[in-house]
N, C-alpha and C positions, 0 to 999 in steps of 0.2 A: 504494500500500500504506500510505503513510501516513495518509492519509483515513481510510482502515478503522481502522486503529489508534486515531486520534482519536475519530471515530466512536464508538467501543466505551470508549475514556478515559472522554469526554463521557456516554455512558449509564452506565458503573457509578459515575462518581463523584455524579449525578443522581439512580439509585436510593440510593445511600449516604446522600445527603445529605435527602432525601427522607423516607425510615425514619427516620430520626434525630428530624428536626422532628417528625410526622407522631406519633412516641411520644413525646417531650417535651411537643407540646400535648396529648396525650391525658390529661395531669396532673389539665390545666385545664377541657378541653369535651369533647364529645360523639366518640367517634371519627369520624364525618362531617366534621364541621368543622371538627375539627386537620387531616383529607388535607387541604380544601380549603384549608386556612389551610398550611400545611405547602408545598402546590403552588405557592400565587401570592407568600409568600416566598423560596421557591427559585428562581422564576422570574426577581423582581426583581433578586434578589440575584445569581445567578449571569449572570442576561441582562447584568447593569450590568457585571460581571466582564469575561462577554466579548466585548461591545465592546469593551472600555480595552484589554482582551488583545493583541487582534487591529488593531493600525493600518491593516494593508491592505485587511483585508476586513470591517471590523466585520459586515456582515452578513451573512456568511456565519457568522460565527460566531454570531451571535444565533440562525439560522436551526438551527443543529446543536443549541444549547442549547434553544431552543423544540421542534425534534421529539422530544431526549429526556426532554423534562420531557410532553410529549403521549401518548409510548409509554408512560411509568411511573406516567402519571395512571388509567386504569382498573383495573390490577392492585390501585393504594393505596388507592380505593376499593372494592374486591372486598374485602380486606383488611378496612377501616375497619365493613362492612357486617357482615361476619362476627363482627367482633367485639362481649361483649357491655355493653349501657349502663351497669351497675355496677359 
């Protein structure tokens, strides 16, 4: 049960943190390119996290952090799409 819990930690703080970047670069560039710039910042940033996090199992935890940045990459492009270039 605790999996799940993490699991579910791991994806809402991933979309959280995701929308956040994702509208802050949208400041700067095209909404396409803030998701994708938004995605592979979150990635970095939170993969490097949890490795250090996790001593026992660094990869497993990299693994939980990479499928919920995977789950929440086509929603933020659906998103990105929709929205318009002006």
């Amino acid at each position: 049960m605790t999996l799940v819990f993490l699991a579910l930690l791991a994806l809402s703080w991933t979309g959280l943190s995701l929308a956040l970047l994702a509208m802050l670069f949208r400041r700067m560039m095209p909404p396409r390119l803030a998701a994708w710039r938004a995605f592979g910042l979150g990635l970095v940033v939170n993969g490097f996290c949890a490795w250090f996090a996790a001593p026992g199992e660094p990869l497993a935890a990299l693994a939980l952090i990479l499928l919920s940045h995977l789950l929440l990459l086509p929603p933020l492009l659906l998103a990105a799409r929709r929205e318009p270039l002006a």
